[in-house]
C-alpha positions in Angstrom: 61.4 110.7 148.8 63.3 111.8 145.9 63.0 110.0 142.3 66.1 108.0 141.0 66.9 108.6 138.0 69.3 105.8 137.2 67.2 104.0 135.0 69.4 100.8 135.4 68.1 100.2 138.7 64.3 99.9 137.3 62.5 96.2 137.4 62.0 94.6 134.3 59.8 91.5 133.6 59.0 89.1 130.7 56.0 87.5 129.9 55.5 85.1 127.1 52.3 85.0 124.5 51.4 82.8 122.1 50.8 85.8 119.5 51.5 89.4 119.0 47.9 90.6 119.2 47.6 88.3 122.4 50.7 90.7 123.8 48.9 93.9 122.1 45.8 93.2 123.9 47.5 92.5 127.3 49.6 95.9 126.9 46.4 97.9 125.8 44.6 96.8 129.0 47.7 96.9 131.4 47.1 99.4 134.1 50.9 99.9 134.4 51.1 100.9 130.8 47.9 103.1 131.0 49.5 104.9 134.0 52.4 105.2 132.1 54.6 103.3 134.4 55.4 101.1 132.3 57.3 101.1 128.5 56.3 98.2 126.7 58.2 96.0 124.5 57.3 93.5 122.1 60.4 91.6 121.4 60.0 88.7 118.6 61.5 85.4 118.9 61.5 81.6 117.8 61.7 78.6 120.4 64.4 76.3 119.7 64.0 73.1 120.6 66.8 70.2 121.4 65.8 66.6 120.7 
């Protein structure tokens, strides 16, 4: 089996914490990450919400 290296065909997910050390400690422990599988992210952002 022969690596692709098209990296637009790679899986990406999204997971959403309710701070950034809550995502720094998830990423620190994450065996994908550890591995080095993985390429973390920490992308800021602010909810807006419609009433």
């Amino acid at each position: 089996m022969s690596e692709n290296p098209d990296t637009s065909t790679r899986g990406t997910a999204g997971v959403i914490f309710t701070s950034h050390e809550d995502a720094e400690r998830f990423i620190a422990d994450d065996p994908f990450v550890i591995e080095g599988l993985a390429e973390p992210r920490i992308l800021e952002w602010n909810a807006v919400r419609f009433g």
